[in-house]
N, CA, C and O of each residue as an XYZ file, in Angstrom:
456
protein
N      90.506     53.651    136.976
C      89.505     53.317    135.971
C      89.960     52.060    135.233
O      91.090     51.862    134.784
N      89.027     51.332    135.182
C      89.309     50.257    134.488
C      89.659     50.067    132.813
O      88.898     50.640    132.032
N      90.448     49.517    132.429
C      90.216     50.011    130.463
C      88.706     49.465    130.132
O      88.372     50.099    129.131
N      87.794     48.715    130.448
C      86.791     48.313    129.765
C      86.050     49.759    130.293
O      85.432     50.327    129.392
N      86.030     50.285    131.327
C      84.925     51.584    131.843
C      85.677     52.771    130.647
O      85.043     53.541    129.925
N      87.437     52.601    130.728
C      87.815     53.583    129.551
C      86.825     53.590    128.386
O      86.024     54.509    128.217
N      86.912     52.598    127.648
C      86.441     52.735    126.126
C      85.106     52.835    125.913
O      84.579     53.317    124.911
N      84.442     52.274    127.075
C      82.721     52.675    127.415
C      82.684     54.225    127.090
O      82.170     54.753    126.104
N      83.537     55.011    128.449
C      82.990     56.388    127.942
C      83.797     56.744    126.541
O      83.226     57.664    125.954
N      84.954     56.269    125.860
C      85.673     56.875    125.079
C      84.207     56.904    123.829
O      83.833     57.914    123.232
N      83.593     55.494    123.697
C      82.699     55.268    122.574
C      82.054     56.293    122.634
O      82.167     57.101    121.712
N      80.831     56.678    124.189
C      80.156     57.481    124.361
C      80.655     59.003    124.120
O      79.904     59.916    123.779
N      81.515     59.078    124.264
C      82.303     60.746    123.663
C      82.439     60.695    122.260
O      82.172     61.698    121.599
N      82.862     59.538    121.664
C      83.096     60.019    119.936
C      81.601     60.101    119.702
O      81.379     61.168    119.129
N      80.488     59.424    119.904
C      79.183     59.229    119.694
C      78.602     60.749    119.936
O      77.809     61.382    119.240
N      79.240     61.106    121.110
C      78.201     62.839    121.365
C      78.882     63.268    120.171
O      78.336     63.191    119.071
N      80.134     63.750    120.343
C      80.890     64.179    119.379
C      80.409     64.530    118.194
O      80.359     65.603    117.593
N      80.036     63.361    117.938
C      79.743     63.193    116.132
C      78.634     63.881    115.492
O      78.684     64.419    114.385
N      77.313     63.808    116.510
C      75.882     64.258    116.994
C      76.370     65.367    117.235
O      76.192     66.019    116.206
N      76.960     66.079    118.087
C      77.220     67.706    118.282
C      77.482     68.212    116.559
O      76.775     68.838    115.769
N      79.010     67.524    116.451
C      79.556     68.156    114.914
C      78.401     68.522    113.899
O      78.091     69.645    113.503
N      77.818     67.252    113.562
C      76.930     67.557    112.352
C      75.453     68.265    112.537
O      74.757     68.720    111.630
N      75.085     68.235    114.286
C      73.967     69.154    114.204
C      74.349     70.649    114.172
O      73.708     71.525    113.591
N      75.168     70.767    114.681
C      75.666     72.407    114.942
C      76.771     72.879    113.754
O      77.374     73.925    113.514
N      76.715     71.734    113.234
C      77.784     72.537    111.717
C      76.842     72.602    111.126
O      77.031     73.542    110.354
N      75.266     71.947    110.850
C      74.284     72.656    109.925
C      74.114     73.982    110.447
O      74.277     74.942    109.694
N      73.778     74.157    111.758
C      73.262     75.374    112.335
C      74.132     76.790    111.546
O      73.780     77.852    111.033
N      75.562     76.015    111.832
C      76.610     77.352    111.506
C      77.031     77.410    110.192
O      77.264     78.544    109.771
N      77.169     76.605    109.533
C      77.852     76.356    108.153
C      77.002     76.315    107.158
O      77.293     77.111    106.264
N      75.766     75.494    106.916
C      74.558     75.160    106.002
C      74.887     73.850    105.965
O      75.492     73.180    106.802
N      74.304     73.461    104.614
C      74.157     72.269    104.140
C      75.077     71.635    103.714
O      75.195     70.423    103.896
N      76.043     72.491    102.945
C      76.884     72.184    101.520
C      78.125     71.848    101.853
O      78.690     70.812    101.504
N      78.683     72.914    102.693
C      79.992     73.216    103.102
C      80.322     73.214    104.644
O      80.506     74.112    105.466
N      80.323     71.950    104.693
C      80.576     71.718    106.538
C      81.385     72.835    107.370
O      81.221     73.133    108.553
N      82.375     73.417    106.375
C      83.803     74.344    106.624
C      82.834     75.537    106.249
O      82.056     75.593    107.201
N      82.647     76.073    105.750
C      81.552     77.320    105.102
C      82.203     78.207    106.497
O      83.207     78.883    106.275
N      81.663     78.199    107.834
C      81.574     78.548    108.678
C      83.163     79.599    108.705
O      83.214     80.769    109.084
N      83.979     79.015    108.345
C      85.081     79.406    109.019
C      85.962     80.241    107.405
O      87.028     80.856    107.441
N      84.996     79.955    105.998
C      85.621     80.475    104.922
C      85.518     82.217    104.718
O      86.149     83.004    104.012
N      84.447     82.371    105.662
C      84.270     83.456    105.234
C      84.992     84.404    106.094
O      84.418     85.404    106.526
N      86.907     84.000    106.520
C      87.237     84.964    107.461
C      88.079     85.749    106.758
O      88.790     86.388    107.534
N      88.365     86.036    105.336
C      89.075     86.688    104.760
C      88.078     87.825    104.861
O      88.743     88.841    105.062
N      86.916     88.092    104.819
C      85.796     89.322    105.281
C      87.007     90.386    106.207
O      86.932     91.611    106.105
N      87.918     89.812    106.950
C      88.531     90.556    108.282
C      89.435     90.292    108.097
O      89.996     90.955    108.969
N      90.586     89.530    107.353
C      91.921     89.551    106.972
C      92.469     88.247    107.637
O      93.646     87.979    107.878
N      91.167     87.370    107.921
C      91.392     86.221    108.798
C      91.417     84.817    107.620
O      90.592     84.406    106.805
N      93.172     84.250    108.130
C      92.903     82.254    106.964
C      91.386     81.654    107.371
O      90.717     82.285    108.189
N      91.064     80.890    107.003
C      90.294     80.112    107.773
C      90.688     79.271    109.303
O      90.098     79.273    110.384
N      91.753     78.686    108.919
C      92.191     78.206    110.167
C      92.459     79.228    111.429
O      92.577     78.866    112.600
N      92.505     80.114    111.112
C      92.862     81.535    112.016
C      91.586     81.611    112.697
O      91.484     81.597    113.923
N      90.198     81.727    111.547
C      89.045     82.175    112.510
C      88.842     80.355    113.567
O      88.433     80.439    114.725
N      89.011     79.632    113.265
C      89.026     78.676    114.034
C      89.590     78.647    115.453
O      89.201     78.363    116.586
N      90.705     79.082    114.834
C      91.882     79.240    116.382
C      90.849     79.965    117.323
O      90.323     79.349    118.250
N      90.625     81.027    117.117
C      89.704     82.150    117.453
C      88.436     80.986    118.326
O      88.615     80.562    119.468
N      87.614     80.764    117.745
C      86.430     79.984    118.388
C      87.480     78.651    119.500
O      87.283     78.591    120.714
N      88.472     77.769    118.821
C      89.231     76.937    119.639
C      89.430     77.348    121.111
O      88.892     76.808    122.077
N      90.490     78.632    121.136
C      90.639     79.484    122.124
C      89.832     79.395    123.346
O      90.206     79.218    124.505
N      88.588     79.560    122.838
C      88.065     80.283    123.857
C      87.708     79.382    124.573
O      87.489     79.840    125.695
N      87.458     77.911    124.503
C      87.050     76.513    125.123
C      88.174     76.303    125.944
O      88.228     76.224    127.172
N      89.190     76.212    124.977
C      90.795     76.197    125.634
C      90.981     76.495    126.769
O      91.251     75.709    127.677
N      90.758     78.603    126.914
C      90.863     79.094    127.887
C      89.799     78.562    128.947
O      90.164     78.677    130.117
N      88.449     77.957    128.715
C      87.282     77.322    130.020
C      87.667     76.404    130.424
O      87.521     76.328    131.644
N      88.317     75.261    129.789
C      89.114     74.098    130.300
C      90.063     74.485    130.838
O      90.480     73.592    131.575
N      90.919     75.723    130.905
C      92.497     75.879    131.654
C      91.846     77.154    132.878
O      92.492     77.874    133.639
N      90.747     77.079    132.731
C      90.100     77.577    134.346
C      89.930     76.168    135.028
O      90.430     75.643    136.022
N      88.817     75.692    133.872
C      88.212     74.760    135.215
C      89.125     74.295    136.179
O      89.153     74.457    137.399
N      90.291     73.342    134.970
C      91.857     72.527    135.937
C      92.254     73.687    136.746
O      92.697     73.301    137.828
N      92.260     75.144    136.607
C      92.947     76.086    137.684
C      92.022     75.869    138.979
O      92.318     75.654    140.155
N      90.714     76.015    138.277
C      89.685     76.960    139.847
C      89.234     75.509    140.282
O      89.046     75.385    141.492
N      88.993     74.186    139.350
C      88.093     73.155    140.057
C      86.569     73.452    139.687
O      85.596     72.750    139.960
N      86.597     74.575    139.050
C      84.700     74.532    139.160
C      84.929     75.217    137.531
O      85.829     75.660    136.817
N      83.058     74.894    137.508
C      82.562     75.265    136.227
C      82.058     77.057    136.665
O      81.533     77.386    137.729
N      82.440     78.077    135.393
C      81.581     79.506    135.802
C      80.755     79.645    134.787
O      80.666     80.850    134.554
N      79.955     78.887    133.896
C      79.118     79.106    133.040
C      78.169     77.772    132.926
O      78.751     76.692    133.031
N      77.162     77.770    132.778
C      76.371     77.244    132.578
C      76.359     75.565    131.537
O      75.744     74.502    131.626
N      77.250     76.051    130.746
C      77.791     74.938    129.566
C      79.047     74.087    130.636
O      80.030     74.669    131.094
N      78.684     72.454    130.898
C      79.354     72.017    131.524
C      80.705     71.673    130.883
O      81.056     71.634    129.704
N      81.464     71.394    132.237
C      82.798     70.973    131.195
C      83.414     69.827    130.342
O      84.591     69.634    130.034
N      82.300     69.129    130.050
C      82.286     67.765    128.902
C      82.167     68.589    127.767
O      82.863     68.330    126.784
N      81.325     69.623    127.753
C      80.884     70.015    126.667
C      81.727     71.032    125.879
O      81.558     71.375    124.709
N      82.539     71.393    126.627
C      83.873     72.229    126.289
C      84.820     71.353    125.717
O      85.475     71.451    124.680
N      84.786     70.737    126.328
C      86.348     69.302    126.120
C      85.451     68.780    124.660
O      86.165     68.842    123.660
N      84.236     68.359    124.432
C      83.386     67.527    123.003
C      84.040     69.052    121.862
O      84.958     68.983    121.045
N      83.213     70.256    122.193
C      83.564     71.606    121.174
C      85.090     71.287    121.093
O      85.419     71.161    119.914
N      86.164     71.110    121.991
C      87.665     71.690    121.663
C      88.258     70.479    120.868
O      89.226     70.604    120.117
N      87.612     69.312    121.087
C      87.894     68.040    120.220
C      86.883     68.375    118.581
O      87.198     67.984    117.457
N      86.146     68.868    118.810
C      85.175     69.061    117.243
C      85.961     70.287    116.608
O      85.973     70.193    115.380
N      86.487     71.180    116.991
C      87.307     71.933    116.702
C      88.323     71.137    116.105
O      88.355     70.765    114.932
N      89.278     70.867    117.143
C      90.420     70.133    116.076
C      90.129     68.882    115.065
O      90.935     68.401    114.269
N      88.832     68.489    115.283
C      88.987     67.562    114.447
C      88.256     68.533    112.646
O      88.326     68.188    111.467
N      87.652     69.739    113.312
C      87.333     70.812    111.870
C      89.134     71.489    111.434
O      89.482     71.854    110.311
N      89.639     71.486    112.167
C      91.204     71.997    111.888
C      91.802     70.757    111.210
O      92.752     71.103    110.507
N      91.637     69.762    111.182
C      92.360     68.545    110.621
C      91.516     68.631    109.025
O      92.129     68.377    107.988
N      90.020     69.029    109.029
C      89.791     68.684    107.588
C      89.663     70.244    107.027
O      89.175     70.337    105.901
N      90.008     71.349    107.619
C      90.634     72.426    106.696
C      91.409     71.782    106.268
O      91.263     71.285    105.151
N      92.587     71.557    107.081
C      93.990     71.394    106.383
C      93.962     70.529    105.274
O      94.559     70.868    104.252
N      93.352     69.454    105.326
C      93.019     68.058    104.304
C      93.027     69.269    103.020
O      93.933     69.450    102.206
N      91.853     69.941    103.119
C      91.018     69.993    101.997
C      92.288     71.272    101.528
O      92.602     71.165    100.342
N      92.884     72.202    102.142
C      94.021     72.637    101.535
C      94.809     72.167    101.045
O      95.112     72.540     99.912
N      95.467     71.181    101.649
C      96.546     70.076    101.033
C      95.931     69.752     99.340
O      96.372     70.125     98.253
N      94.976     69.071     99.628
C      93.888     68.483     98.551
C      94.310     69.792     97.134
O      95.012     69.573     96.147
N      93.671     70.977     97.465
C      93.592     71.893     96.721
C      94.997     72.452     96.358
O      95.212     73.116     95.344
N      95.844     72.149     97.200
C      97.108     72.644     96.310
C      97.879     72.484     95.100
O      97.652     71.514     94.378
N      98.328     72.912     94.949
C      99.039     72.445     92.756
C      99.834     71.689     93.145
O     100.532     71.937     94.128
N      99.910     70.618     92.479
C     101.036     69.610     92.621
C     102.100     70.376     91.853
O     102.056     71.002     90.794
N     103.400     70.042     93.018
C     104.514     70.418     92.330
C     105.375     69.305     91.383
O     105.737     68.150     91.606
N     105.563     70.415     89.957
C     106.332     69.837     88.714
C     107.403     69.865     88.788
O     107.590     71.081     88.759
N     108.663     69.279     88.897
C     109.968     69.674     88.636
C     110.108     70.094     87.592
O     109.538     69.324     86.819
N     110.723     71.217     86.865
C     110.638     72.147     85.877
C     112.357     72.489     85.355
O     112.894     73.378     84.693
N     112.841     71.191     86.100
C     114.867     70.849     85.968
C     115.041     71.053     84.473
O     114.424     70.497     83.564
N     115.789     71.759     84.419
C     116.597     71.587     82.440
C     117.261     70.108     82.785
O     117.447     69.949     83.991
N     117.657     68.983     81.930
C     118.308     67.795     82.107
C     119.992     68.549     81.150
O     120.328     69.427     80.355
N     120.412     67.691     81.779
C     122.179     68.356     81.434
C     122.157     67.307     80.318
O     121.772     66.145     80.452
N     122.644     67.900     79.149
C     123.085     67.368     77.768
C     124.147     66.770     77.698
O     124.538     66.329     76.617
């Protein structure tokens, strides 16, 4: 492959990408809270990032057939697995953000020596 045919499709993948993320995170999440989707896993004793893993997984495991068997067994081709397992981690990168974000900054709380 040539690098100019590379970055052709690379563009065309962040482009689906982006179009998948934000139509199907309204579908699942609402309006408000892009993450919404994945907050409500303490319901089951689940972090958020946990119920993620969970949905991640399972693309994971269709991509580590396909490379085993060579073929697709479901209907959802395998671009579209590889776009979900990249929209996934890229929803695992802005949990984490927004945890980081939300954490207490730490004070050093040192006595100073007299």
């Amino acid at each position: 492959m040539l690098w100019s045919e590379q970055k052709e499709i690379f563009e065309k993948m962040i482009e689906s990408e982006r179009e998948l993320l934000t139509s199907k995170g309204v579908e699942y999440a609402g309006e408000q809270d892009c993450l919404a989707n994945f907050k409500d896993a303490d319901i089951i004793g689940l972090d958020p990032k946990q119920k993620l893993w969970v949905y991640l997984s399972k693309h994971m495991a269709s991509i580590a057939s396909y490379i085993r068997n060579g073929k697709e067994f479901s209907n959802e081709p395998i671009e579209g697995r590889i776009a979900d397992a990249r929209n996934y981690l890229a929803l695992l990168y802005m949990l984490v953000q927004e945890e980081k974000s939300a954490a207490p900054t730490k004070v050093c709380q040192c006595k100073r020596s007299q």
